[in-house]
C-alpha positions, 0 to 999 in steps of 0.5 A: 503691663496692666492698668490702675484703676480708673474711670473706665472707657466703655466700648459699642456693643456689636453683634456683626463685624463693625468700625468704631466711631473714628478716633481724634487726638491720637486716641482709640475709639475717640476716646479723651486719654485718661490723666489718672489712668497709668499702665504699670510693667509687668517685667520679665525674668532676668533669664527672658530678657531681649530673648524671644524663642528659636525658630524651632521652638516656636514652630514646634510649639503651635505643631504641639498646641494645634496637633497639625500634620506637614503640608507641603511647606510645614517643618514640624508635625504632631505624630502620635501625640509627639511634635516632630521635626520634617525634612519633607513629607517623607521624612519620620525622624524627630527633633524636639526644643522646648519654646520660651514663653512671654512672661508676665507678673502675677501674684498669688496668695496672701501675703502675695508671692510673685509668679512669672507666667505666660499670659495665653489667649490660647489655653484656659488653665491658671497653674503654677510652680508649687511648694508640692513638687518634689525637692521644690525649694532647689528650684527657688534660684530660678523659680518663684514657688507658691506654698498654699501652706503659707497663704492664709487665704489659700484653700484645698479644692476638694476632689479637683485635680488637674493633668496636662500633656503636651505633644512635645512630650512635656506634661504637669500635673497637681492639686486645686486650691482656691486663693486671692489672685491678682493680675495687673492691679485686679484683685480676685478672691477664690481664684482656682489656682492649680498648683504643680505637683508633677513637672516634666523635665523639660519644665524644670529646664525653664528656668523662668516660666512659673506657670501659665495664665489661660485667656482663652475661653473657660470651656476648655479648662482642663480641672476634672470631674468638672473645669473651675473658672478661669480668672477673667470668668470671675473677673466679670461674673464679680464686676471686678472690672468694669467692662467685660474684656482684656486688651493686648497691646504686644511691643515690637522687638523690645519695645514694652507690651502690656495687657489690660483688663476691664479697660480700653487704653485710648492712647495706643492709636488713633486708628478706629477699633473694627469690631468682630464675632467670634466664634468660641464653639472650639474654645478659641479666640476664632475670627473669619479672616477671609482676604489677604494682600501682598503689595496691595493686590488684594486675594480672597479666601472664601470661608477662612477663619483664624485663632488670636493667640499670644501663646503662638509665636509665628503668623501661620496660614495656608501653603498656597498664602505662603508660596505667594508671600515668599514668591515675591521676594527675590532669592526667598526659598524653602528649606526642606533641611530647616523646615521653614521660608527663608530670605537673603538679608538683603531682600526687600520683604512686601507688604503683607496685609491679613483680614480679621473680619472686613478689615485689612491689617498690614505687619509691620516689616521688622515683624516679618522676619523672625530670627537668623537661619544660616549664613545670608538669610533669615527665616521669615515670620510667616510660615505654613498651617500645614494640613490645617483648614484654619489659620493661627495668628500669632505675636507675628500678626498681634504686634502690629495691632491693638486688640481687645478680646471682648469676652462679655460680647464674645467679639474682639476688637483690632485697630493697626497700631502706628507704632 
């Protein structure tokens, strides 16, 4: 969701990973809960609705994103810029899916069309569905389609264009325009807006996602000759919101989930926030995750970081982690045929701690396991980075947790949700 406007909750600065002042009332940060402030839904589309993405899919899509190549426990690499399904590290063959996408609201232009885009902390581009795609109007059944032409406050970017392939093998590709944006009841005027020309057909499969929101950090917008600022770039450099920061709160299965920006909800727990630096060199939301524990033995990880990102759905780490997890579970095994960590339905799963900075955070036992794999077992949520020298926390980890994506301070803030 997004928020209203209302007085804003302003957060400590922190340059070295530190805890807030400990909450009281059921708060955040110890905050007074805010009477005028409301979070409005943001829904998804009919075709989206109590769904999430196949194991598959969601593995294949942090191999596209992340390019990395199978370790001992990866079913899925990226090989010569395709994703590939591994049955062992021997094996060459392909299979590739395409992932759903969590959707959120967002409307462009004036007067305004809704568009239903994945909000990722993971990519910095904002593009769309357009009116200038081939034959665009027999995709209006499943697409919300935006036409610079019928916006008065739409204007071409001169010389701009856009290109993005991804190592599934889909790609899109268009025009720049400038128009008025709003997210989550945040108005930005002269927001680029990168507007579909060319889909792949593996796009024009979608029959949900419009495009996608980037929130990850501007210098890898990928516009050319030169990248254009992405929307909480403005949001910030025209004091459109009031503290410099967006706030993700991801439900567990279908619970609601909401962001916020310029905004700090300080109803969501009453755990303290533990702030972070990030390191931002790579363009990502990057974080030292030094530790982890299973059953409370707490393991150290000596020079480990992660990326926070909501466009990667699995809690991905080392093959050593995994075995560890997974060895702790009665009956759980690899499956080389399928390509990830399965479990019998029956087995009790630990309790899984991962670090952001100094702090452990738990994932909750209804996030572990992922979805069903074959009869008996499900596949768990936490898989291998194979040859990786980083982890990726994905919606696996993020749903257990509060966080704030501090972009003015480059630093994030985590709080274990009760929830």
């Amino acid at each position: 969701m997004g928020c209203l406007n209302s007085k804003p909750f302003s957060e400590p600065a922190a340059k070295d990973a530190k805890e807030a002042p400990a909450a009281t009332n059921g708060t955040v940060n110890g905050g007074e809960a805010s009477t005028a402030k409301q979070l409005k839904p943001l829904l998804r589309p009919d075709i989206y609705k109590d769904k999430r993405p196949s194991f598959y899919a969601a593995y294949a899509r942090a191999a596209r994103r992340y390019g990395f190549e199978s370790g001992q426990y990866a079913g899925f690499a990226k090989r010569n810029n395709v994703v590939v399904k591994v049955r062992g590290l021997e094996d060459k063959g392909t299979d590739h899916e395409v992932p759903a996408t969590s959707i959120q609201n967002v409307s462009v232009g004036t007067p305004g069309v809704t568009v239903n885009l994945d909000f990722d902390t993971g990519s910095s581009d904002l593009w769309i569905w357009s009116s200038e795609l081939a034959d665009a109007s027999k995709y209006s059944k499943t697409h919300n389609i935006y036409d610079p032409r019928a916006s008065s406050s739409a204007k071409v970017a001169e010389g701009l264009s856009w290109n993005i392939s991804y190592g599934d093998g889909s790609s899109a590709s268009g025009n720049v325009y400038t128009d008025t944006v709003t997210v989550a009841e945040v108005t930005i005027p002269n927001q680029s807006v990168e507007a579909a020309e060319k889909l792949s057909e593996s796009f024009v499969q979608d029959g949900g996602n419009d495009g996608l929101l980037g929130l990850a950090w501007p210098s890898i917008n990928t516009v050319a000759p030169n990248p254009v600022k992405t929307p909480v770039e403005n949001m910030i450099e025209q004091s459109l919101i009031s503290e410099p920061l967006f706030t993700v709160n991801l439900g567990h299965e279908t619970q609601p989930s909401f962001y916020s920006f310029g905004y700090i909800d300080p109803t969501v727990t009453s755990k303290p926030l533990t702030y972070t630096p990030v390191d931002n060199s790579q363009g990502f939301w990057q974080v030292p995750s030094t530790s982890y524990s299973i059953n409370g033995t707490k393991h150290e990880r000596s020079g480990n970081t992660t990326i926070l990102d909501t466009g990667t759905t699995l809690l991905l780490v080392a093959d050593s982690v995994v075995k560890a997890i997974y060895d702790s579970i009665e009956g759980a095994v690899y499956d080389e045929q399928q390509g990830g960590w399965k479990y019998p339905n029956s087995a009790t799963v630990p309790d899984v701690s991962f670090a952001v900075g100094d702090q452990l955070y738990t994932v909750h036992p209804s996030d572990f396991g992922f979805g069903p794999a074959d009869e008996g077992f499900t596949f768990g949520g936490i898989q291998s980075r194979g040859d990786m020298d980083f982890d990726i926390f994905g919606d696996v980890f993020l749903k257990n947790v509060y966080v704030v994506f501090n972009q003015g301070q480059t630093q994030v803030g985590l709080a274990q949700r009760e929830d």
